[in-house]
Structure formats: C-alpha cells, structure tokens
N, C-alpha and C positions, 0 to 999 in steps of 0.2 A: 616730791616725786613728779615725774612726768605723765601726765593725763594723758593716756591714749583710750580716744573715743570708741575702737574697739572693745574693750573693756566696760566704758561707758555704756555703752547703749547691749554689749552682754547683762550687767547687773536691773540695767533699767527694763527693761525687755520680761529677763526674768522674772524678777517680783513682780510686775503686771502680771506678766501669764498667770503665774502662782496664785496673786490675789483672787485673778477673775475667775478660777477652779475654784479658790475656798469661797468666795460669792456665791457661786450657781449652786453650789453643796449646801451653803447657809440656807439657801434661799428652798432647796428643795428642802433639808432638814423641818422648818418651817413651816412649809405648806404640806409637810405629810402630817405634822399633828394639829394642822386647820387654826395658824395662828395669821397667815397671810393666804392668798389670794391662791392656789394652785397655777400651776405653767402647763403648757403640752409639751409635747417630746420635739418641739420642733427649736422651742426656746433656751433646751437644753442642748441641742446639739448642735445649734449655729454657737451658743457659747461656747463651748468646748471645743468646738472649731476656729473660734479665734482665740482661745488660749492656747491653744498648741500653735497655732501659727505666730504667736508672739513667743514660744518657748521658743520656736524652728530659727525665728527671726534672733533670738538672740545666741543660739548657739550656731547660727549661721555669722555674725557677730564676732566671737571669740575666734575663727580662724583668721580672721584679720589680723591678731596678735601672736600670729605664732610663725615661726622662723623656715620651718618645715610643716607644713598641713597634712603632708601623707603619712605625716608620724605622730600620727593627735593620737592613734586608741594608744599608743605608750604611754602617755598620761594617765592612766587608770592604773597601772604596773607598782605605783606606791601608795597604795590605800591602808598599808599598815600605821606608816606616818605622817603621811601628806593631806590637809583639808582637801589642795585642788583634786587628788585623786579620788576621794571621797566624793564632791561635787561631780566630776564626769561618771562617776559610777551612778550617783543618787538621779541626775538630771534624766537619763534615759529612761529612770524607773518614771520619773514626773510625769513625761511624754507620754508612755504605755497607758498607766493608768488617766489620762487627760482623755488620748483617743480611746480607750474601751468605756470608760462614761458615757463620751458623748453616741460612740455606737450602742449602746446597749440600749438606749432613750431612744434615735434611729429606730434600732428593730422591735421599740416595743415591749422588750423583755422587762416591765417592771411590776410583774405581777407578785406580791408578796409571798415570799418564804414561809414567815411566821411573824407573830407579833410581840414585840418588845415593852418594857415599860408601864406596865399594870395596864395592855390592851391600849394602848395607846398612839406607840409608836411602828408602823408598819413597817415591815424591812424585806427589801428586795436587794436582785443586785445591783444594781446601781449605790444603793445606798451601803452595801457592804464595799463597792469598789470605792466611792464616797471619805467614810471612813479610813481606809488607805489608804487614800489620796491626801488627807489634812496630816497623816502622819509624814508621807512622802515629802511634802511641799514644805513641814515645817524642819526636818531634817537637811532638805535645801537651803533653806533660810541660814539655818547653821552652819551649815559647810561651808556658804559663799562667804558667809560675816567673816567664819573661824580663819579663813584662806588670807586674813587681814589682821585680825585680831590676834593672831598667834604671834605674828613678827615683834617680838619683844624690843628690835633696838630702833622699829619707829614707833615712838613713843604716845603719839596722836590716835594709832589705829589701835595700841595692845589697851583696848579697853571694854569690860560688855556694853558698852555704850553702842561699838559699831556691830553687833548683832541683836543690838535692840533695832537702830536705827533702819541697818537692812528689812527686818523685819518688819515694824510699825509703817516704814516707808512703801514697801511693796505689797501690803495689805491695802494701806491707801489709796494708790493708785489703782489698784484689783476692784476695789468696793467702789472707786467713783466709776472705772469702767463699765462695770455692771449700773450703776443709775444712768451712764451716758447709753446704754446699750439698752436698758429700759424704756429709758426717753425715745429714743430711736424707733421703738417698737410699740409705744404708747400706752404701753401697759403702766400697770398701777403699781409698780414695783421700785417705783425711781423714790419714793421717800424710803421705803424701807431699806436700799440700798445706800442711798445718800445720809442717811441717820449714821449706817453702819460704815460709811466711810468719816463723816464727819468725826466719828469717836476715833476712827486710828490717823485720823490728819491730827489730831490732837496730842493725842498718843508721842505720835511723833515730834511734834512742835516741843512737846514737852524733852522727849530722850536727847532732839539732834541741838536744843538751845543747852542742856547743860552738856552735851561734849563739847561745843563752841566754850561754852563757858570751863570747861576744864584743861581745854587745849590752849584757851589764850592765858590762864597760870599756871601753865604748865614749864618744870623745870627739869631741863636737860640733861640728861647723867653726862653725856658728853658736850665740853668746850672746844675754846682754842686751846685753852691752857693745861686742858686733859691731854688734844690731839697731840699736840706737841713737849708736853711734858716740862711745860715751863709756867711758875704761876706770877708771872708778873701780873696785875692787874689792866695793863695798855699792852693790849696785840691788837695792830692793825693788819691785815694781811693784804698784800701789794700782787698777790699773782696767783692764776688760777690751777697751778699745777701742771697743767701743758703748756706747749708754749702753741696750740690749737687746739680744735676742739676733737673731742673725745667720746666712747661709748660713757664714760662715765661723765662729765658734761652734757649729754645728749640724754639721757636716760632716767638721770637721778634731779632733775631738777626742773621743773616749769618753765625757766625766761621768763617770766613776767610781773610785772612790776608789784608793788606793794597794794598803791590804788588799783591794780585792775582784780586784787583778789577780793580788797574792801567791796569793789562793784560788784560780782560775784555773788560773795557773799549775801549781799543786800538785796541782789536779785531774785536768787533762791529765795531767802526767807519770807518775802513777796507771793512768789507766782508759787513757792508750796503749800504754802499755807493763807495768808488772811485771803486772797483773793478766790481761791475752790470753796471756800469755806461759803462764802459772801457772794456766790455764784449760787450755788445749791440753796442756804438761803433764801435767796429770791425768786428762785426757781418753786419751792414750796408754795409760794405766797404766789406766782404767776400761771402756775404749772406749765411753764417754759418746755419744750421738746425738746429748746437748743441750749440752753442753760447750761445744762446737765454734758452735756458734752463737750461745751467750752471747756468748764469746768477741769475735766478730764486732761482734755490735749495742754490748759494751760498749767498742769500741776504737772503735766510728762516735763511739759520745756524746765520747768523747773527742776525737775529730779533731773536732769542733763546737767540742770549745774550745779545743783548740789554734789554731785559726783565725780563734778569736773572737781570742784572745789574740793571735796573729799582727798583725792589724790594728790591734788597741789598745796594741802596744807602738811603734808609731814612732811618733815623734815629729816633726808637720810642723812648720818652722822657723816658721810663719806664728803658733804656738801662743805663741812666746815674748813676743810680743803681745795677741792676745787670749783665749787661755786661762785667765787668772787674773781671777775675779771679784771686785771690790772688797767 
C-alpha cells in the first residue's frame, strides 16, 4: 500500500496522546494509594494539555487524507459497520474526557467523594473521569487497529497482531513522554515512568517482531495464477495494466525498492526499541534531564517508520496486476 504521512503521524499522534492520558491516570492512581511521590494540579494539567494537543495534532493530521474536509462529520454516519466510524465517534469522547481531567486538577476540584478499597483508595472526580478515560483510550486503541485488521484480503494487516501493536506501541511512546515530561520538570517521576515505558517497549518488540516474523511466511491466497486463472508454473508479467499511471498505481503500491524497505525496516527496529531502551537506562544511572527526552523524540522518529513501513508492507491483491512496469 501506499504510505500517506497523513495517516502516519494521525496513528502516531494518537497513541502518544492516549499513552500520555493513561501515564498521568497511572501515575495519579499511584500516588493516591502513597506508592509514588504525589504531583500538584499543576503537573496534571500541563499533561493533559499536551495530550490533547497531540490528540488535536493528529486529528488535525487526518484531514490531510481526505478528499473533501467539509464532509468529515459524514464519516461517523457508519458506526453500525465501520471501525473508521467507530474511531471518529470514539476519538471526540478521548478529547472530552482528556480536557475535563486536566480542568478538573485546574480548578482544584479533587477533593474525595468517598473511599474505595478497604479505605484505601480515595476517589474523586478526576479519578472517576480517570477511569473513563482508560476505557475511552483503550476502545480507541481498537478501533484505530480494527480500521486495519478487519481488511481480510490484505493479508499482513488482518491479524490481532496489529491491535496489539497499535496498542503496545502507543503506550510506549505515552509512558516515555511522561519520563521525558518528568525529566523536564525534574521531578522524581522519570524512573517510575520510564520503568513503565520500558515494559510496553518490550511489549512491543515482542508483538511487532513476531508479525514481521508472520508476515515474511506469509502465503498469499492470491497469485498470478489465481489472478489470471492459469496454473502454469512460469508467469512472468511484461506490463503494468495501463499503458500510464493510474489511481490504482498511485494509491495501492509504494515505488520503492526492496533495499529501501530492508532500510526501513532496520531503522525502526533500532530507534524503537534497543536505542529508548538504552537511553532510559542510563538516564537511571546518570539521572540525565535530557536522556529521557531524547529517548522519547528518538522512538517518535521511529514509530514514523514503523508506520511508514507498516503500510508499505501489504500487499494489495490488485498489485499482482498492475504493479509491475514493463
């Protein structure tokens, strides 16, 4: 398929935002039953301010993919069968409950309801909005994978591989933001974030190596010899279907070579993983401010190509046609 970086940096955007809501939630969870360090209202509402600004950011994002923009709310119109419509319904709930968080920490409002948990765990609003925010953001999670993983005839994506991946991967990035955003702030929250990102970078390493590994033995229901209905064993095919290019040469296929997806490849698996890993690390051992945020920005670059690469590795059946130029 063809990568369009609108889309790209929609998915990338997102899971950050999402991550860095279910971090601040973790983190306040934590510090109400006195396992970590408590925060003020002040450290809750600059996060929450920049996870909505990276929700905004990426569904500011997805209108770069669309043909008409003044006809986006119609995309909600199929929520009985459609993931994407599902995802435009779910994503405005994200944003709600993201900003009334972070206002509620603002005005102070966090004086407890009642108390939960054999007296334990205090609960206010925030922490009830909290709560419905990890349901919110994991329902997003699904929608955005399912918007992929449903497409049964590319064969690469229809797996729960990629709504593990979305998942695991935008936790990740969430949870390093939050150490980079610690660090920033110099508070003493950068290992407990950075612990909690190290385990979903792993997470990860773990889901997106064996879809790599399912996808490269992976066998095609469709051939040449399906397309065409001829089972010789030698089809070479001499022409690309048009005799120029096409929406369907434009649309369904990358251009780019074999080595530049091996580079790709290689790249991501790098800058998502051993390197944040190995940043945080020694960020531990240094107590670095900048570490922690290297960290971060260099596992975004990454998730940029993993997602490039994500999309340039399936293979639409339509390709066995006219993807080869004479």
């Amino acid at each position: 398929m063809h990568p369009a970086f609108s889309v790209i940096f929609l998915t990338t955007l997102l899971g950050a935002g999402q991550g860095l809501f279910l971090a601040l939630f973790t983190g306040q969870l934590y510090a109400s039953i006195k396992l970590i360090e408590p925060q003020g209202a002040e450290f809750y509402t600059v996060g929450s301010a920049l996870a909505l600004l990276l929700l905004i950011a990426g569904l500011g994002a997805s209108f770069f993919h669309l043909g008409r923009p003044e006809r986006a709310w119609r995309a909600a119109s199929k929520w009985r069968t459609s993931w994407l419509s599902r995802e435009v319904i779910v994503l405005p709930m994200m944003m709600a409950v993201v900003f009334f968080y972070g206002l509620l920490h603002f005005l102070g409002l966090t004086q407890p309801w009642f108390v939960a948990g054999d007296g334990t765990l205090p609960i206010d609003a925030t922490m009830l909005l909290g709560f419905l925010g990890v349901l919110v953001a994991f329902a997003l999670f699904v929608c955005t994978g399912m918007i992929y993983a449903s497409v049964k005839f590319l064969e690469e994506w229809h797996s729960p591989y990629t709504i593990a991946n979305f998942t695991f991967l935008g936790l990740a990035s969430g949870f390093m933001l939050a150490a980079a955003y610690s660090a920033y702030l110099g508070n003493h929250l950068v290992g407990f974030y950075g612990t909690w990102a190290v385990a979903f970078t792993l997470l990860a390493l773990g889901t997106r190596t064996a879809s790599l590994l399912r996808n490269a033995t992976l066998k095609h229901k469709s051939t040449l010899q399906t397309a065409i209905g001829i089972r010789h064993n030698k089809i070479v095919q001499k022409s690309q279907g048009f005799t120029a290019g096409s929406f369907n040469t434009r649309e369904f296929f990358h251009h780019q070579s074999p080595e530049l997806l091996r580079m790709v490849r290689i790249a991501f698996l790098v800058l998502v993983f051993p390197i944040p890993l190995l940043l945080i690390a020694v960020s531990y051992v240094l107590e670095s401010p900048t570490l922690p945020i290297a960290a971060f920005l260099i596992q975004y670059l990454g998730l940029v190509a993993e997602r490039w690469y994500f999309f340039a590795e399936a293979q639409h059946p339509q390709n066995l046609y006219y993807q080869s130029i004479a």
